[in-house]
N, C-alpha and C positions, 0 to 999 in steps of 0.2 A: 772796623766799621766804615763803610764808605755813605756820607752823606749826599745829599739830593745833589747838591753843587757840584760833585764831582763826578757824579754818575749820568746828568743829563746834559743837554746843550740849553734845553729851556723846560719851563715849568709856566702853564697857562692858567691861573687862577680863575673861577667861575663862581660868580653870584647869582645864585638862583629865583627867582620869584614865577608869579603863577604867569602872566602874561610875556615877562623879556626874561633875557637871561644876561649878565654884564662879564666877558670877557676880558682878562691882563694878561698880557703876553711877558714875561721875567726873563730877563738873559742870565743864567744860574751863576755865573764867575760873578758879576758887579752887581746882580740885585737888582741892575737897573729895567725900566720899561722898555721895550721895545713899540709897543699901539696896546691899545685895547677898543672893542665895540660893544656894544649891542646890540641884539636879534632877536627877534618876538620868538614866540616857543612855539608856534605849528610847525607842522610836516617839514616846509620850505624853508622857514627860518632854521631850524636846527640842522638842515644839510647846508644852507648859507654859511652858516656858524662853522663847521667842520672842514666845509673846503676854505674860508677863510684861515681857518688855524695851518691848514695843510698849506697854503700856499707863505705864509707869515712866519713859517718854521720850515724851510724846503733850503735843501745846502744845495748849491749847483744847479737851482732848479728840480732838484728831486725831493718827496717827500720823505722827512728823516722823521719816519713815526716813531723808532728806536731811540732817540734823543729827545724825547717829547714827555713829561709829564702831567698830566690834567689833574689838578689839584680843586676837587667840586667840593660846595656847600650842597647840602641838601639831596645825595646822590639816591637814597630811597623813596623820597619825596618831588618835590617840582626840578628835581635836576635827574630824574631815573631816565625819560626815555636820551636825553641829551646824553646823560651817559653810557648807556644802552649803544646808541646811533657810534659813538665816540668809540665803544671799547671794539664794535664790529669792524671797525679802521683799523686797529690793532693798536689802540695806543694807551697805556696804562693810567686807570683811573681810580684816584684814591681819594678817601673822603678827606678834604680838608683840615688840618689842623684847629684845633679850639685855638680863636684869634687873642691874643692879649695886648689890648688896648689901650696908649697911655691915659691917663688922665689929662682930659682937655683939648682932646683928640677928637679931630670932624668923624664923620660918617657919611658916606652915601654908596651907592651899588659901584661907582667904580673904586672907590678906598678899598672896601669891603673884595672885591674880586682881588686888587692889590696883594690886602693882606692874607689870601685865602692862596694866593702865589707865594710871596715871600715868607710865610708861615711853613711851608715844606722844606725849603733849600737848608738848613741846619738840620734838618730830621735823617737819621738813618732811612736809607732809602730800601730797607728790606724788613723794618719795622711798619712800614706806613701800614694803614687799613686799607685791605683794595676793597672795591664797593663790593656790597653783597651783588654776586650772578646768578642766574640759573631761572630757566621759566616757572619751574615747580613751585623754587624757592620764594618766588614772588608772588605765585597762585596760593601758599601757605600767606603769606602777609596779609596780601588782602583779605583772605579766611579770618587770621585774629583781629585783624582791624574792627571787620563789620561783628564777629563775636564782641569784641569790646564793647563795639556802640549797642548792638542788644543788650549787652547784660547790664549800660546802664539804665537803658531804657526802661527795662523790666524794673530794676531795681525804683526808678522814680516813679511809673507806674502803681508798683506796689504800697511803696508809702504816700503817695497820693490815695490812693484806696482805703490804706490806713486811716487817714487823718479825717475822709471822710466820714468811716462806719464810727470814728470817737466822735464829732460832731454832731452827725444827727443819729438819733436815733431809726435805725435800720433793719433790728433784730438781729444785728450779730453781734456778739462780745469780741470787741477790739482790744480789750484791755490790755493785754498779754502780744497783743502781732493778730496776726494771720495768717494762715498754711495754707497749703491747695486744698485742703477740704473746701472751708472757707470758700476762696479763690471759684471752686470748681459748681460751688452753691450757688454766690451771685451770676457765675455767666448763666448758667441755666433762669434766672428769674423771668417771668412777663410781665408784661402789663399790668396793674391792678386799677380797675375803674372807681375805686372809693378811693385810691388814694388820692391827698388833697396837693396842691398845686406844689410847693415847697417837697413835699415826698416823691410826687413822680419824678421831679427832675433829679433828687439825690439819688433815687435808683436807678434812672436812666444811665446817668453817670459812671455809679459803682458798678452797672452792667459795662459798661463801654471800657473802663478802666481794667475788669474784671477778664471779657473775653478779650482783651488788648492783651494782658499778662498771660492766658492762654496761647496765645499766637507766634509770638516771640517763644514760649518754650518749646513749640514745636519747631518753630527757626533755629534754635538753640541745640537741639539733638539733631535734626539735619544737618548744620555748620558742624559740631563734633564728626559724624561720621567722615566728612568732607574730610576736613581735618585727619581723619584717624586715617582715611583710606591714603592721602597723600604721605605721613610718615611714612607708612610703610610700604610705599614707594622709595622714599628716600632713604632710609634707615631704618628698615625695622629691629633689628637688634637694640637700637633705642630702648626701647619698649622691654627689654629685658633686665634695664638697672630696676634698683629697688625704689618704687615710689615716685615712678617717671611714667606719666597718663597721656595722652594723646596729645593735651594742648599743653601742659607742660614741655613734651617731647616737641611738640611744632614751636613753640615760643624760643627753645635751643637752636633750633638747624638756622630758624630764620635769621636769626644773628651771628651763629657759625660760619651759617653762607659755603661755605666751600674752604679745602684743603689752602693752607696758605696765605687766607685772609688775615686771620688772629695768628699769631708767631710761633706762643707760647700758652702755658696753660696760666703765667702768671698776668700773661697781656688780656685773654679772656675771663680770670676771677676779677682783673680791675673794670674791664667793662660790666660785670654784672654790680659791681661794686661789691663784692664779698674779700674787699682786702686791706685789713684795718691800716690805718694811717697812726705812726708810732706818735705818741705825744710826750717822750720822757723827758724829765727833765731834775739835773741834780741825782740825787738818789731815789727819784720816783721815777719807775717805769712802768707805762701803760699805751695803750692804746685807744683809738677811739671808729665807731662807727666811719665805713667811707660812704656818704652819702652821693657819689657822681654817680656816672656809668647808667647803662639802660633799667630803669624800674622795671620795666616787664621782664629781663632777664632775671632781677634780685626776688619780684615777687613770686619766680618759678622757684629757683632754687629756695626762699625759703619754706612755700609749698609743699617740694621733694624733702626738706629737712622734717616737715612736719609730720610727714606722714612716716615718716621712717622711724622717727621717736617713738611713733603710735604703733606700730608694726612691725619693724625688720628686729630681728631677734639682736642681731649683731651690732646696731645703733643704741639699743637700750642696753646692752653689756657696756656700753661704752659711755650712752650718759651717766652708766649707777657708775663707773670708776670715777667718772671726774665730779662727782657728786662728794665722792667720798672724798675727792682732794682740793674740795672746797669752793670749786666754781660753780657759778650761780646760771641759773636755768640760760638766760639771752645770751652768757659768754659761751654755753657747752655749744649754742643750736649757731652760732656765727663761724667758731670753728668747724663744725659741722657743714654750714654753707661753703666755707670754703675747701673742704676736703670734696665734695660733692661738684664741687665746678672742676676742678684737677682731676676728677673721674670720669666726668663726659669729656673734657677735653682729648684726654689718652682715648678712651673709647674710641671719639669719632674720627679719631686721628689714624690710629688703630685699622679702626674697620675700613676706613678709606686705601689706607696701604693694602689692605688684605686686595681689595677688589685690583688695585691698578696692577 
């Protein structure tokens, strides 16, 4: 295993935020600093930033990008295009280490870039995560992003709806929810001139809440196709495991990223979090839920478990076994999540080699 320390000459920690960004320059033998700045985040400043790092890490005068590691906070987020700018120099950028903080320990953007440097240097330097790349792969993100924020919106739209038709009386029975029937009745309403002051406004309302929740579903089946047509750009064979749908398949690649990112299939079930953390002790052995890693990875995969209980012939041959050997429905479908992430993992791994 060769760590950061001995594989770089230095290692640049970066604190991300929306307006600057806080640069540390680490000399990887002592740990110690070398400078650190910061530089606002437009166009100018992030090429300031880069030829500042190129000149602050240059042997003889030359730039030693090969000796350089950029160790970023927030590489998908307010530090993408700085990484971006950073990796087209050719110099290796990996997301950050999870910082671990003493107790009673300052904080500020330059600590913080510190420790987002010296946080690398004991890491295996062929385990690190390199930031997710690829334009595609980023045109997928922003797709589930803005799908995210629709489908909450939808969703508060709707029971805003709801809570209206149980309030006042509307003529619709709310009792039970609402459906698109429902839904597809009040956007169609008009005007009524006898209704009295209190009722025009609730159905103005439940009209406006009503074609709202129409609007966004038709957002929502355009963002799918988007979606579906960029998988299969990227991977369509994806789309051939059992109980892997377009955005479950985009919610995979987007944190796959590319050959070489994730290591291992056991480094990718821990980011999704499908990899129990043993808890034995004495003569009791057990394990427990691992609640880290990307939620939107865990709520795919357990998605694809679900649906494969419900349909794939050869998952329910396999829940009735361990039924019969006494495990309880949430231990069968965890084991399950995890055989399921060690299957796209080979997959993608797989089909990537096929192509190169």
């Amino acid at each position: 295993m060769a760590i950061v320390a001995d594989t770089y000459t230095y290692v640049v920690g970066v604190d991300t935020h929306a307006a600057t960004h806080h640069y540390a320059i680490v000399e990887t033998r002592s740990g110690g600093q070398i400078t650190h700045g910061k530089f606002p985040t437009h166009a100018a400043g992030l090429l300031r930033a880069v030829d500042w790092i190129s000149r602050r890490t240059s042997v003889d005068d030359n730039p030693a990008v090969d000796q350089v590691l950029i160790s970023m906070e927030g590489t998908g987020s307010y530090g993408a295009q700085a990484a971006e700018l950073l990796a087209a120099r050719g110099y290796r950028v990996v997301d950050a280490p999870a910082p671990k903080r003493a107790r009673g320990s300052g904080k500020n953007d330059h600590i913080d870039a510190l420790v987002a440097a010296r946080g690398a240097l004991p890491k295996d330097s062929e385990r690190l995560a390199d930031r997710r790349a690829g334009h595609t792969r980023a045109a997928l993100q922003i797709l589930l992003t803005a799908r995210d924020s629709m489908r909450r919106d939808r969703t508060r739209s709707k029971n805003q709806l709801t809570a209206l038709l149980r309030t006042h009386n509307l003529d619709i029975d709310a009792r039970k929810g609402i459906n698109k029937v429902h839904i597809s009745l009040i956007a169609g309403w008009r005007k009524r001139p006898t209704d009295t002051t209190l009722a025009r406004i609730a159905r103005t309302e439940a009209h406006r809440l009503a074609t709202r929740i129409h609007t966004l579903d038709a957002d929502l089946d355009s963002n799918e196709k988007a979606i579906n047509a960029l998988v299969r750009e990227l991977e369509p064979t994806l789309l051939d495991l059992p109980g892997l749908g377009p955005i479950n398949a985009a919610i995979v690649l987007a944190v796959w990223s590319h050959p070489g990112r994730i290591h291992d299939e056991a480094g990718f079930a821990k980011i999704g979090g499908v990899c129990p953390l043993e808890i034995s002790s004495g003569n009791s052995k057990d394990h427990r839920l691992n609640r880290t890693g990307d939620r939107q990875l865990n709520s795919a995969l357990n998605s694809i478990a679900n649906t494969r209980m419900r349909h794939d012939e050869t998952t329910k041959a396999y829940v009735k076994k361990r039924k019969q050997q006494g495990q309880t429905k949430p231990r069968i479908r965890r084991c399950l999540k995890r055989y399921i992430a060690r299957q796209i993992f080979r997959h993608l791994n797989t089909t990537t080699l096929d192509k190169t």
